[in-house]
N, C-alpha and C positions, 0 to 999 in steps of 0.2 A: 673340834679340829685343833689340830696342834700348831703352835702361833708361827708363824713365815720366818724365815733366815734372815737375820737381818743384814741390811747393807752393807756396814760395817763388815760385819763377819764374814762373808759373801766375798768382799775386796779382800781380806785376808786371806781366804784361801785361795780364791785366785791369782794372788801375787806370789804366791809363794809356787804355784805351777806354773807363770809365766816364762819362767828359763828354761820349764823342760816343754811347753808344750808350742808347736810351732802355728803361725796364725793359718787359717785357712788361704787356699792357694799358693799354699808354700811347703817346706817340705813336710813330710809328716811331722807327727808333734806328738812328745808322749804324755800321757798324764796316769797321775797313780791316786791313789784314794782321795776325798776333795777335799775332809772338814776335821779332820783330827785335832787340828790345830786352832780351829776356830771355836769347836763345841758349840755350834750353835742348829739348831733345825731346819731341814729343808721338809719340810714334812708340813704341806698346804695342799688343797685345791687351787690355792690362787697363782698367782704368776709373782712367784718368789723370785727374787733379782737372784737369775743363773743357776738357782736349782732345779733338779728334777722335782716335783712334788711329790713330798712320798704321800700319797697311800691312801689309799680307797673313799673310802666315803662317800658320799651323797649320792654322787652322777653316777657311780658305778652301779648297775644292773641290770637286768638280764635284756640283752640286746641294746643298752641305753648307749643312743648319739648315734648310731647306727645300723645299717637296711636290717632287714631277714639274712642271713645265712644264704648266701651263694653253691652253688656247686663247688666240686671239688678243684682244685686247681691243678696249676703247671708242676710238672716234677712228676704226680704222684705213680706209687704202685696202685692196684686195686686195695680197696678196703681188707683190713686185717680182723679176723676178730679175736677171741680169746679174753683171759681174764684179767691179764697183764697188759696197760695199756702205756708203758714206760720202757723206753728204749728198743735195741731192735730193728728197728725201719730203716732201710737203704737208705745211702747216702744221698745228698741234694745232689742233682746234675749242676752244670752250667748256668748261674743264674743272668740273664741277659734282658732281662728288665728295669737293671737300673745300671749307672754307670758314674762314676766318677768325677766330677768336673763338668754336670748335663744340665746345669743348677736350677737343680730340686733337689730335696731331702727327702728321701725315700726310703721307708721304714719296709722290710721282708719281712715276712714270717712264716718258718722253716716247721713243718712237723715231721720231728725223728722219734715221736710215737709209734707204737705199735697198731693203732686204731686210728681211727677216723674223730681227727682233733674240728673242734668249730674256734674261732677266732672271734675278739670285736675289738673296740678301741677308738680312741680320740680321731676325729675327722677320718675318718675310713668306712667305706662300708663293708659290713662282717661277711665271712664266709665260712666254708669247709674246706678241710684240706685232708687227703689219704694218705697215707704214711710215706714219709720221703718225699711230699710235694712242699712246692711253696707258693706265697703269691707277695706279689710288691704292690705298696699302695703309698703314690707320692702326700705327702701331708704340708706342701707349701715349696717356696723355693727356695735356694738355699743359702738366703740372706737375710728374708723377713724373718723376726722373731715370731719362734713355736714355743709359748709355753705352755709345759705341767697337760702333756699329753702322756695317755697310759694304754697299754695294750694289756689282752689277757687270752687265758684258751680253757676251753674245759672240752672234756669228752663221757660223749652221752646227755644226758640231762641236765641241764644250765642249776649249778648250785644255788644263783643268785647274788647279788648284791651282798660284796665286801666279802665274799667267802672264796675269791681266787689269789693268787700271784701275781704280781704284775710285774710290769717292765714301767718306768716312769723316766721320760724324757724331757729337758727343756731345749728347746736347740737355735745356734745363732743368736747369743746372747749379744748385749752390748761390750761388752767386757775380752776384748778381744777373737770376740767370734767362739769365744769357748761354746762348745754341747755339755749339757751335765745330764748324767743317766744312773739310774741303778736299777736293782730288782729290789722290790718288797713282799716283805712278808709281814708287814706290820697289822693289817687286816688279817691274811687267811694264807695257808701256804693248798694248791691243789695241786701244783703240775708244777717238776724239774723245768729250768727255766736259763738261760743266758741270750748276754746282748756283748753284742760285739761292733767295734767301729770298723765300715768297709776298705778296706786299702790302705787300714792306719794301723800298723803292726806294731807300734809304740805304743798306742794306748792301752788301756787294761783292758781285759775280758771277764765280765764279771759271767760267772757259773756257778750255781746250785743243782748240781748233775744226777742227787737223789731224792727218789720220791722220801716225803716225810710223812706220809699218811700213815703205816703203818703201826709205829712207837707216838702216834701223837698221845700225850697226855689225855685222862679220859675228859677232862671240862673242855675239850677244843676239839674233841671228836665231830663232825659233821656226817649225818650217814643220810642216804637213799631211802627208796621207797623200799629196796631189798635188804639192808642191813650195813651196807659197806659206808665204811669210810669214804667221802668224796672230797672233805674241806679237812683241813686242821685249822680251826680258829680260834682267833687270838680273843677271849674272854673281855680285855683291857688294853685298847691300842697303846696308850702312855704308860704302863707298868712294866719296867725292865725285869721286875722279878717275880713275873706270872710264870705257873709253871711251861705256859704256851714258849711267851718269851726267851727265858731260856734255854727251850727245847730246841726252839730257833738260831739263838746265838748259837748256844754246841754245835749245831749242824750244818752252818755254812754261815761263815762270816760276810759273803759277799755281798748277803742282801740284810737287808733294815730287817732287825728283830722286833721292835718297837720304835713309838715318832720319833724318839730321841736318839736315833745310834747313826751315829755319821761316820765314827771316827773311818770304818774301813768300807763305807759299804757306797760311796758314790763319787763319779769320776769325771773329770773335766776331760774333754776330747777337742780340737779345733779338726771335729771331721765333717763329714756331710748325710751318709748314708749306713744306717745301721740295721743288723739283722737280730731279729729276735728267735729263738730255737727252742723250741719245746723240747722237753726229753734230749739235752744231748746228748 
C-alpha cells in the first residue's frame, strides 16, 4: 500500500482551498484540484486526514462489503444488448431520492451504459442497473465522518479484485467540512467513469468519458473467457512510468494514473451528496 497523506500535507492543501471553498450550509464552495502543491499521497485504504483513498487493494473484490446484486433500478430503459457497452443510454430522469440539505450523504449511481451495468461499493448494498437508470444509496449523514469509501461497476462478468475504476470518497472531514474525491485508475481502468458534487456547481467534475480498453498496452490487457478486453491493468500500482501508467496519464488527467499522482486528480468539495456516472 502506498503510505497515507500526511497531515501536514493534507492542512496544506486545504488551506490553500479554504478561500475558494465555502463551508457546508453555506453558499456553495468551489474547489479545484487538491495536492499539487503539497506532493504528498492520498493513496491508503486507511482513513488518511481528508483524503479520498486512492485505490484498490485488499477489500476490493468481487461483491466484497456488499449483498448480491439487486434488480434493476429507478430511471432505467429495458436492458440494451450489443457489443458496445459505453455510451448511448438515455438520459437520467429526475432524480428525487436524494436532496440537498436532508442530512445524509447520498452517493447515486447513474448508468449511461449501453448494457446492463452491476454496481458495488463501500457501505452500500450492490445492485443492477439498465441503461439510463439510477439508484441512491445514503452511506451515513452528513456530518459524521465517511472515510476512504470506494464505488465501482463492471458489466457482464465481475473481472475481480483490483481490476476496476473507481470513484474514491472521504466525506465530512474535520477540516472544514471539506469532501475529497477522485477517480482511480491506479489499480485497473474498466469503465468511463465521473463524480460530480450535487448542487455544487463550483466544484470540479472529474470525468474520464473514454473507454481505455481498446489501446491498453499489451502487459495490462485483462481478457474474458471469450477473448476481449474487460480490465486494463496496472502491472505496478507505484511506477509512474509503466507503460500502463502512462497510458493513463495521456488519457485523462482527471483520475490517479499511479499512487503517487495528486497534483490534478483529486478535489476538495464542502458538498454533501454526489453522483457517480458510468459511461458519461
Amino acid at each position: 500500500m502506498a503510505p497515507l497523506r500526511t497531515t501536514l500535507a493534507w492542512v496544506g492543501v486545504a488551506s490553500a482551498l479554504l478561500a475558494s471553498c465555502g463551508s457546508k450550509g453555506g453558499s456553495p464552495g468551489a474547489a479545484g484540484a487538491a495536492s499539487s502543491s503539497a506532493g504528498a499521497s492520498v493513496n491508503s485504504a486507511g482513513s488518511a486526514p481528508g483524503g479520498a483513498s486512492n485505490s484498490g487493494g485488499a477489500d476490493i473484490g468481487a461483491g466484497a462489503g456488499n449483498a448480491p446484486g439487486a434488480g434493476a433500478e429507478a430511471g432505467g430503459a429495458s436492458a440494451v444488448g450489443g457489443a458496445n457497452a459505453v455510451g448511448g443510454a438515455s438520459a437520467v430522469g429526475d432524480i428525487d431520492c436524494r436532496a440537498k440539505g436532508d442530512g445524509k450523504s447520498t452517493i447515486t449511481l447513474i448508468n449511461h451504459c449501453t448494457q446492463v451495468l452491476s454496481f458495488r461499493g463501500s457501505k452500500i448494498e450492490g445492485g443492477d442497473l439498465a441503461p439510463g437508470a439510477h439508484a441512491c444509496r445514503d452511506v451515513g449523514s452528513a456530518t459524521e465522518s465517511i472515510p476512504a469509501i470506494r464505488y465501482w461497476g463492471f458489466i457482464g462478468a465481475d473481472p475481480g479484485g483490483e481490476k476496476y475504476t473507481l470513484a474514491e470518497l472521504t466525506l465530512n472531514t474535520d477540516f472544514n467540512d471539506f469532501d475529497w474525491y477522485n477517480i482511480s485508475h491506479v489499480d485497473a481502468h474498466n469503465l468511463p467513469m465521473q463524480i460530480r458534487a450535487v448542487d455544487m456547481p463550483s466544484c470540479r467534475v472529474l470525468t474520464c468519458a473514454q473507454s481505455l480498453l481498446a489501446n491498453c498496452p499489451p502487459e495490462g490487457q485483462f481478457k474474458d473467457a471469450s477473448g476481449n478486453v474487460v480490465s486494463c491493468v496496472s502491472p505496478d500500482r507505484n511506477d509512474p512510468n509503466s507503460p500502463v501508467a502512462k497510458y493513463f496519464e495521456a488519457s485523462c488527467k482527471d483520475a490517479y494514473s499511479w499512487s503517487g499522482d495528486d497534483a490534478d486528480s483529486v478535489v476538495a468539495c464542502a458538498g454533501e451528496d454526489y453522483d457517480i456516472v458510468f459511461c458519461p
